[in-house]
C-alpha positions in Angstrom: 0.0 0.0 0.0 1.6 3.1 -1.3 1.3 6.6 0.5 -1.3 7.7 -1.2 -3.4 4.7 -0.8 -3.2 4.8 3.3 -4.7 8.9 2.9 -7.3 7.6 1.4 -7.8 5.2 3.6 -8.1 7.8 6.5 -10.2 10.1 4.4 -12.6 7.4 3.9 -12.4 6.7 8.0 -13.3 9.6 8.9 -16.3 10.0 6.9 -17.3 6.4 8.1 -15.4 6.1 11.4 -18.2 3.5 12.1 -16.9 1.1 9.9 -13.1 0.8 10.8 -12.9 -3.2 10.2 -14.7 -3.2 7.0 -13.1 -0.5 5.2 -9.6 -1.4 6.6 -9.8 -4.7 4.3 -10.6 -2.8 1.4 -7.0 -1.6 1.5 -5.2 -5.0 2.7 -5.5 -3.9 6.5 -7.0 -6.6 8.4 -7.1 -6.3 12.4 -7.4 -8.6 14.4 -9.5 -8.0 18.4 -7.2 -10.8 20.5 -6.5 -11.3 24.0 -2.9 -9.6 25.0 -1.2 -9.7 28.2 -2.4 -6.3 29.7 0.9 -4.3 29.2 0.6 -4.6 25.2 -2.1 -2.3 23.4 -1.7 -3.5 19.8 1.1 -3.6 17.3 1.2 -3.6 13.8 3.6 -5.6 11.2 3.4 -6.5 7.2 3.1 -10.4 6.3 5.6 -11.6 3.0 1.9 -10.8 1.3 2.0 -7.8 1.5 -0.7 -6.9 3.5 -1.1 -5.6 7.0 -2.2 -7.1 10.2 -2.9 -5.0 13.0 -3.6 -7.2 16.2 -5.6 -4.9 19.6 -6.0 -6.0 22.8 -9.6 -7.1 23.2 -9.5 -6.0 27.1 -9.3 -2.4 25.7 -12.8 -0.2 25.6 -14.4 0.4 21.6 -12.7 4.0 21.9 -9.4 3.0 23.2 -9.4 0.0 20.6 -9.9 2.9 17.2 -7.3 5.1 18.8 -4.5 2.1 18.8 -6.0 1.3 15.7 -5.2 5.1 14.2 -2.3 4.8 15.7 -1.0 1.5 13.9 -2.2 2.8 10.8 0.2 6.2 11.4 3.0 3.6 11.6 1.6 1.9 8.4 2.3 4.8 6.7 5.1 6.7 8.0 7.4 4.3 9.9 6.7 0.7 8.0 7.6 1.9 4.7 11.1 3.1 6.5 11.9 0.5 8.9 10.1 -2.8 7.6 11.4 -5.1 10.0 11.1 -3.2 13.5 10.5 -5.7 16.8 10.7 -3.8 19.9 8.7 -3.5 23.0 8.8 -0.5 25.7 9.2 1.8 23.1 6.3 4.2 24.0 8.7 7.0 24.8 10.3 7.3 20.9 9.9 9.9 19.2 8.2 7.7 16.3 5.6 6.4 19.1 4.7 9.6 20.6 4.6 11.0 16.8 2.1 8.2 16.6 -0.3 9.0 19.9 -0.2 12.9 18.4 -1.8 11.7 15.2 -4.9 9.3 16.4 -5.4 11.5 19.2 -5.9 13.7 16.3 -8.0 11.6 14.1 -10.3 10.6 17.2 -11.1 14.5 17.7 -11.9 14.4 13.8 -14.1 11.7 14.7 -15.7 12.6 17.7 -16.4 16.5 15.6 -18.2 14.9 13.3 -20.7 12.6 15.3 -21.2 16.1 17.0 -22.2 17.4 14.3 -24.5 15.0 12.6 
């Protein structure tokens, strides 16, 4: 998925921030809602495919769940396409994970102006 494919992607989210699941497999994104030891939120990483698998904690509330979505999906786009094969964990204080909070902390407000406005 090129650039310009994963903007599209989040265009498309927010007008239907409803449907996260479905539209993310429109554009080879497939999450996956699994039980993770509590300290782990999610992570994302690209099969030999090609396509994306984002894996959330199921213990997580619906809200907390789209925002580590969104925030996988930043990393889809800006850090995957950089450093493919990236394996790490207590890394929440890089730059590239904080740059990551800052942007589906973001989208969420998108998402939460537009149910306020409808």
């Amino acid at each position: 998925m090129g650039h310009k494919d994963i903007n599209s992607f989040l265009k498309n989210l927010q007008n239907n921030s409803q449907q996260f699941y479905e539209l993310a497999r429109n554009y080879d994104i497939y999450p996956k809602i699994t039980n993770l030891t509590p300290q782990l939120w999610g992570f994302v990483y690209k099969s030999s495919h090609g396509n994306y698998y984002i894996i959330i904690n199921k213990n997580l509330s619906f809200e907390l769940q789209q925002k580590i979505f969104i925030h996988e999906v930043k990393h889809i786009r800006d850090d995957i396409p950089k450093h493919p094969y990236f394996i790490g964990l207590n890394m929440q204080h890089l730059d590239f994970e904080r740059k990551a909070d800052a942007f589906s902390n973001s989208i969420m407000n998108i998402f939460e102006n537009n149910q306020e406005s409808k």
